[in-house]
C-alpha positions as CSV (number, residue, x, y, z in Angstrom):
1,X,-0.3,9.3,57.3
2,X,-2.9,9.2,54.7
3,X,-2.1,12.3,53.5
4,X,1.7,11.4,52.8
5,X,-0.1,7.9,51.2
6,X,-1.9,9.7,48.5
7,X,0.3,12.4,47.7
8,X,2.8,9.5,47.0
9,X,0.1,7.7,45.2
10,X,-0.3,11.0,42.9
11,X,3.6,11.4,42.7
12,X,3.7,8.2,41.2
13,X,0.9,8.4,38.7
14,X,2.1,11.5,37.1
15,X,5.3,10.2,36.6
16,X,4.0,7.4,35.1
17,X,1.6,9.1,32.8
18,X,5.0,11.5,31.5
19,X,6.9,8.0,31.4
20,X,4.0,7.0,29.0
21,X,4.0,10.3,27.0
22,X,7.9,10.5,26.4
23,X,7.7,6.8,24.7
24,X,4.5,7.2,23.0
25,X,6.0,10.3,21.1
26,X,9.1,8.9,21.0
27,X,10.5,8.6,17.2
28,X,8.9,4.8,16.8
29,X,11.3,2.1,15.4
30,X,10.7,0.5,11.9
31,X,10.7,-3.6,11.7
32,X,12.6,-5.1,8.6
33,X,11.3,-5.0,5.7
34,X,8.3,-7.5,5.8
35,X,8.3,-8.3,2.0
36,X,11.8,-10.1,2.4
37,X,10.2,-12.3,5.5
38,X,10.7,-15.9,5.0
39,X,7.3,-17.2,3.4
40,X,6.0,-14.1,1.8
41,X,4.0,-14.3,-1.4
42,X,3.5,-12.1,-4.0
43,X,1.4,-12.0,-7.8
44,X,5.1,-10.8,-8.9
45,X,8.6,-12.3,-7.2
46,X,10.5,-10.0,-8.9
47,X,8.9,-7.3,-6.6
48,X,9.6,-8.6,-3.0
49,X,13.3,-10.2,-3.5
50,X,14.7,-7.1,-2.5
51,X,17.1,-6.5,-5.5
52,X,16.4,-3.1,-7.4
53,X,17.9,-4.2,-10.4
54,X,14.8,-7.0,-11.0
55,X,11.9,-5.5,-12.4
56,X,7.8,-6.8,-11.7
57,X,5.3,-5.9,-13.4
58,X,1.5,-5.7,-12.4
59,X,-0.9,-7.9,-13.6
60,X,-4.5,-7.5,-15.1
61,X,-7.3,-10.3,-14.1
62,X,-10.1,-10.9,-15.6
63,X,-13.9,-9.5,-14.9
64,X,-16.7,-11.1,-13.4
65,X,-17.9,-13.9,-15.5
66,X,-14.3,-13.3,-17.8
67,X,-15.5,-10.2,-19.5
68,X,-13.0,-7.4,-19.5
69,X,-10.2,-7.3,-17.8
70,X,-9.5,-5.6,-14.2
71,X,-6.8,-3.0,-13.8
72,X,-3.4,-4.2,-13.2
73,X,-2.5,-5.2,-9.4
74,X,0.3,-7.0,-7.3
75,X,-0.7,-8.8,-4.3
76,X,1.7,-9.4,-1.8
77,X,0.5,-12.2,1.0
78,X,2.9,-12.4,4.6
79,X,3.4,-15.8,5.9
80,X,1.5,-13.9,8.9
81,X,-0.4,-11.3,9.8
82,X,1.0,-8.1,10.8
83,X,0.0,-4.1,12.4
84,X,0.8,-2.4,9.1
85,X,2.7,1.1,9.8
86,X,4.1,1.6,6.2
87,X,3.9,1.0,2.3
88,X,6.7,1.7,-0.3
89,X,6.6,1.5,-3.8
90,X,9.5,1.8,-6.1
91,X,8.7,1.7,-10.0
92,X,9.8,3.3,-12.8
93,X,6.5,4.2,-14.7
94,X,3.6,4.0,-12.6
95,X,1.5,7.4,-12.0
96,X,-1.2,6.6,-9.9
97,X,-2.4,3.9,-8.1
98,X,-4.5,2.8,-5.1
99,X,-3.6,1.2,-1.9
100,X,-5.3,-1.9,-0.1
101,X,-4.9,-3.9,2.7
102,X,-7.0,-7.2,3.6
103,X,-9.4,-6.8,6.2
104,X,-9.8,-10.9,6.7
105,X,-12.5,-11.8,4.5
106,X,-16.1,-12.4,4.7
107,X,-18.3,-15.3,4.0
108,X,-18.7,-14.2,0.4
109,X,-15.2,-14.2,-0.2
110,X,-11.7,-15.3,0.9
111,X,-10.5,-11.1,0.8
112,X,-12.6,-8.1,2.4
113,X,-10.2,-5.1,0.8
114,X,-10.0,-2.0,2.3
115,X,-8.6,1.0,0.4
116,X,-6.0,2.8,2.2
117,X,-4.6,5.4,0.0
118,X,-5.0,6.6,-3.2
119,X,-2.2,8.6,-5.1
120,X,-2.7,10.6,-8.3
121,X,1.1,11.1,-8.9
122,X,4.1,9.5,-8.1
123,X,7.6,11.5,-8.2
124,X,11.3,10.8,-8.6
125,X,9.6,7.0,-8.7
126,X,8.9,6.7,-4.9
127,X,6.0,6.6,-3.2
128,X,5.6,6.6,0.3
129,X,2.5,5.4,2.0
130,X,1.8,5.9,5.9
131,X,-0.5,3.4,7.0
132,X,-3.1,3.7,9.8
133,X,-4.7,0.3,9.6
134,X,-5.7,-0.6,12.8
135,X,-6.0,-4.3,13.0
136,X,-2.8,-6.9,11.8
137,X,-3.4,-7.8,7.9
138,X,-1.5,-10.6,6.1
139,X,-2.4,-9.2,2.2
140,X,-1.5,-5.9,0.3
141,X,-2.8,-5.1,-2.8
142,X,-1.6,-2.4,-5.5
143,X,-3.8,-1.6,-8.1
144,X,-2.0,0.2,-10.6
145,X,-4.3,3.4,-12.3
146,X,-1.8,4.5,-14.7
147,X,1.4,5.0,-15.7
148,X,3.6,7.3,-17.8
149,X,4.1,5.4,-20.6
150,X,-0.2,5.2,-21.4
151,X,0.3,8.5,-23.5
152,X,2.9,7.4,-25.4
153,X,1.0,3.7,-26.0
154,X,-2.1,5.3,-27.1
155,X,-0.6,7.4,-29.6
156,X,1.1,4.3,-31.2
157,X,-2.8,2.2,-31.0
158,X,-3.8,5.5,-32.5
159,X,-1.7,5.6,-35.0
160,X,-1.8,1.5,-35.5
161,X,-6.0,2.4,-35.8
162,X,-6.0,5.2,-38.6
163,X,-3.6,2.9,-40.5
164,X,-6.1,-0.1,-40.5
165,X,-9.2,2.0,-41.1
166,X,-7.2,3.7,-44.1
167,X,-6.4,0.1,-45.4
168,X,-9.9,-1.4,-44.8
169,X,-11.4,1.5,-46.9
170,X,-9.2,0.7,-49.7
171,X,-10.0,-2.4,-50.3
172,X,-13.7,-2.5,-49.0
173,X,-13.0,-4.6,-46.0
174,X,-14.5,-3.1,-42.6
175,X,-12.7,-1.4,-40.5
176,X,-10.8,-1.7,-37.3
177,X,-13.5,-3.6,-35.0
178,X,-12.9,-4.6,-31.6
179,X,-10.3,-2.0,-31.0
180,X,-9.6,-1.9,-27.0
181,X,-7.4,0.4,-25.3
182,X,-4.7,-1.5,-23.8
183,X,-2.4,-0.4,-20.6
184,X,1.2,0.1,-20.8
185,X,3.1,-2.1,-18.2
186,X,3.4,-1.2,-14.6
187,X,7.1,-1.7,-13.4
188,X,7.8,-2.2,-10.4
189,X,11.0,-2.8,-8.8
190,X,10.3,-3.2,-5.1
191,X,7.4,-3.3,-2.8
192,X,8.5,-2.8,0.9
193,X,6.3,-3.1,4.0
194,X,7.0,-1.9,7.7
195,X,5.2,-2.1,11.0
196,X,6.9,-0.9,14.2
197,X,9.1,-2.8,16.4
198,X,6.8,-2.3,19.2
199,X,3.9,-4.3,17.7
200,X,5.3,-7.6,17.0
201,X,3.6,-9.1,20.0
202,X,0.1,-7.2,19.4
203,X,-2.1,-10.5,18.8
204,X,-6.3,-10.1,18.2
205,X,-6.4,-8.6,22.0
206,X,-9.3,-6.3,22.4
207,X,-7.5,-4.6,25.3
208,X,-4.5,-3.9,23.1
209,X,-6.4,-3.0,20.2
210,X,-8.4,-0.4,21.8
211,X,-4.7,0.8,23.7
212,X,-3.8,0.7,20.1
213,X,-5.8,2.7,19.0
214,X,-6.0,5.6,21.3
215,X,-2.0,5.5,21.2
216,X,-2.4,5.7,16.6
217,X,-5.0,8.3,17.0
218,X,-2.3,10.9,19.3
219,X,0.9,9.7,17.1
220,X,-1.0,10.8,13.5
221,X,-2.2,14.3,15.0
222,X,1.5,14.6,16.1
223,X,2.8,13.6,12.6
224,X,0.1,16.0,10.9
225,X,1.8,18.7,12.9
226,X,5.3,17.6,12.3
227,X,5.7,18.1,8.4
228,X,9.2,17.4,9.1
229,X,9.1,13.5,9.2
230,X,6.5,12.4,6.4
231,X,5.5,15.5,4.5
232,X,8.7,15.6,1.6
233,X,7.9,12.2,0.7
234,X,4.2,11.9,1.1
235,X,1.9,11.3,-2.1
């Protein structure tokens, strides 16, 4: 009799563990689109109302104590925090950028940023960002590196520059001081974020966080070996 009771016992267990297996590498189901959520922020509108035909652009702050300026970013804030799954970014110039999601802050400062991804070239104006952030986040931040219209902008300061000095030599005036480089415009027509369906009830539990976990580590090495799902699009 307690034979039969265990080999029942182990009956069960396996099935359950292939139960498990089948829906953890299961194709997982995307949310919506958590940029068009009802109380979403962003540094630009024009690049979270969800019409293609808008464009938003970047922009640069200043430095510590206001000297410089920083490279140009656009901060998108959720109306809540979310498990992150993936990033993408539709613009017509930008080149490369870098990827950051909010870690919750510190007591030095409201943002603790944690770089996700960065991408030295953007094709066909897509970019398409997996994201294996562990813990929910309510803030992403794009930091635009460069675009493709710097080269052409540089050429044109260039050529503004040679024509000042050329004009302050003639008439004994200096020359073109305080020339800065300036940064062509980053435009941007959407940013889309996406979790998974199956973490919309994952709260700050350290039980499910550490499930979480384990689960993330087995779906990337599946998706590294797959180069069918993310590899085309992948920057």
């Amino acid at each position: 009799m307690v034979n039969k009771f265990f080999i029942l016992l182990s009956l069960l267990c396996i099935c359950a563990f292939m139960i498990g297996c089948s829906v953890l590498f299961s194709e997982q189901e995307w949310s919506d689109n958590y940029s068009l959520l009802d109380g979403t922020k962003s540094t630009s509108l024009e690049a979270i109302d969800g019409d293609m035909e808008t464009i938003g652009h970047a922009q640069a702050r200043r430095g510590t104590k206001g000297v410089g300026r920083s490279a140009p970013e656009v901060i998108v804030t959720l109306p809540k925090k979310k498990v992150i799954r993936k990033v993408i970014i539709y613009s017509d110039n930008i080149k490369k950028f870098n990827l950051y999601v909010d870690k919750g802050g510190s007591a030095l400062s409201d943002t603790d940023w944690e770089l996700i991804k960065e991408v030295q070239t953007v094709k066909k104006g897509i970019a398409i960002i997996p994201v294996f952030h562990l813990h929910p986040t309510d803030k992403v931040k794009l930091v635009v590196i460069g675009t493709t219209d710097d080269a052409s902008l540089l050429r044109q300061q260039n050529a503004s520059r040679l024509t000042n000095v050329t004009n302050s030599s003639r008439d004994g005036t200096t020359g073109a001081g305080g020339f800065r480089r300036a940064r062509a415009a980053a435009k941007i027509r959407e940013i889309e974020i996406f979790g998974y369906k199956r973490d919309k009830d994952i709260k700050d539990d350290p039980i499910l966080e550490d499930e979480l976990i384990v689960e993330d580590e087995l779906i990337e090495e599946k998706e590294e070996k797959d180069t069918g799902q993310f590899e085309p699009l992948l920057y």
